[in-house]
C-alpha positions in Angstrom: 0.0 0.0 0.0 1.2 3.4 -0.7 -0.2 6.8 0.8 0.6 10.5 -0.7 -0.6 13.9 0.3 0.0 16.7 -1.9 -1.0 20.0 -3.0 -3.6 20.5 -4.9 -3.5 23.4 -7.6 -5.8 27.0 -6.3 -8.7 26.9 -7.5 -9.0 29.5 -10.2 -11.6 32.6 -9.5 -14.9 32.0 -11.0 -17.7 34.4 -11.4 -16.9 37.0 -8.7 -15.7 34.4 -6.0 -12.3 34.7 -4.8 -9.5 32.0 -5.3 -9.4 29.5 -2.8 -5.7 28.3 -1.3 -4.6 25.2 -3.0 -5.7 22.0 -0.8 -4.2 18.8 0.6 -5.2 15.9 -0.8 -4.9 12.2 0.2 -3.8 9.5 -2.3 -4.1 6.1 -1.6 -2.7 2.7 -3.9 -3.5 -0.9 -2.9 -3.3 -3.8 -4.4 -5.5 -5.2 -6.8 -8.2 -8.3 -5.6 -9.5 -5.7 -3.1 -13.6 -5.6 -1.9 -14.5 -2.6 -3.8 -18.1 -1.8 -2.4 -16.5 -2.1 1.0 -14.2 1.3 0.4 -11.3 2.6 1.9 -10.9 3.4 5.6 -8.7 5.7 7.3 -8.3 5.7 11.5 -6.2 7.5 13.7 -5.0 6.3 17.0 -7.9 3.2 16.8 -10.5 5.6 15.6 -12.3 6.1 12.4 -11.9 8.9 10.8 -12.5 9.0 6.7 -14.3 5.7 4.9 -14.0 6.5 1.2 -14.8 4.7 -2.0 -12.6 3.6 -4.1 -12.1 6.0 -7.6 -10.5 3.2 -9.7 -8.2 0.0 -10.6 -5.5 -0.7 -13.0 -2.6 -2.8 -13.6 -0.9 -0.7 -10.9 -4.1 -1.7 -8.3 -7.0 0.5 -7.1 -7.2 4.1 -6.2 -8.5 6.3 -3.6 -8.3 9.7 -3.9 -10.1 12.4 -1.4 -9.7 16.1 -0.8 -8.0 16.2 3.3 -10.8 18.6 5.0 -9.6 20.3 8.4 -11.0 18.0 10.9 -9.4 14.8 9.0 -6.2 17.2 8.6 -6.2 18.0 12.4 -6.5 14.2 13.2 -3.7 13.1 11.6 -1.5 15.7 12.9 -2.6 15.2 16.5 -2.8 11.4 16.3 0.6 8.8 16.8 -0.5 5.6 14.9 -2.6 5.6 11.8 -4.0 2.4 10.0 -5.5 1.7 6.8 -8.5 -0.3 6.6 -9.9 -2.2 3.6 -11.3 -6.0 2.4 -9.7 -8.7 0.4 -12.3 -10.1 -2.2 -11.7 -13.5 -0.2 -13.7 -11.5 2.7 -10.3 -10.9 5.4 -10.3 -7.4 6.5 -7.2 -6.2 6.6 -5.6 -3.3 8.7 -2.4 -1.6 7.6 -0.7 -0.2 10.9 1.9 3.4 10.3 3.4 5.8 12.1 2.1 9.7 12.2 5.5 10.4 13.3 6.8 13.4 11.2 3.9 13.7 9.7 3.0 17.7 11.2 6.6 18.8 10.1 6.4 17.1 6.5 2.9 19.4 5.9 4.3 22.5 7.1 7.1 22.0 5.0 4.6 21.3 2.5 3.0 24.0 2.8 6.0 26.3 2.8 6.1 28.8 -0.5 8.1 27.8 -3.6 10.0 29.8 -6.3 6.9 29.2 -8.7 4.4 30.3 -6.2 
């Protein structure tokens, strides 16, 4: 399993309404001969936090992809342990421990200017 947050582009102004900072958002990658109508599940320190469909599967395995809104944001950032939960097609669930370790200074950093901004 792989799991990415980036930037997101700023949304461009649209009829009057002012351009919104660019957002974080969570990518996830696991393998293929996954459960699909059983989604993707996110929890922090043994609670849940974000369930999620998947978006789609290819040779490289199936995709989840969701926009981090603040209170999932804030949860990752206060939390120590984070797990991924999701079903094999065989029917195991299957829990994917990590570490949130880092995790606060990596987004700030993130979220630090570049040269193109």
């Amino acid at each position: 399993m792989t799991l990415a947050i980036a930037k997101t582009a700023p949304e461009a102004e649209t009829k009057g309404k002012k351009q919104q900072d660019a957002a974080l958002l969570l990518t996830a990658l696991v393998p293929l001969n996954i459960f699909l109508p059983a989604g993707f599940g996110l929890d922090v320190d043994g609670k849940a936090i974000t369930d999620t469909a998947y978006r789609n599967c290819n040779q490289a395995g199936c995709w989840v992809q969701q926009r981090l809104e603040p209170t999932t944001l804030a949860a990752l950032q206060k939390g120590q342990t984070g797990a991924a939960r999701l079903r094999l097609m065989n029917g195991q669930n299957v829990t994917i421990r990590f570490s949130l370790k880092g995790l606060t200074a990596a987004l700030n950093k993130l979220k630090e200017p570049t040269a193109s901004n």
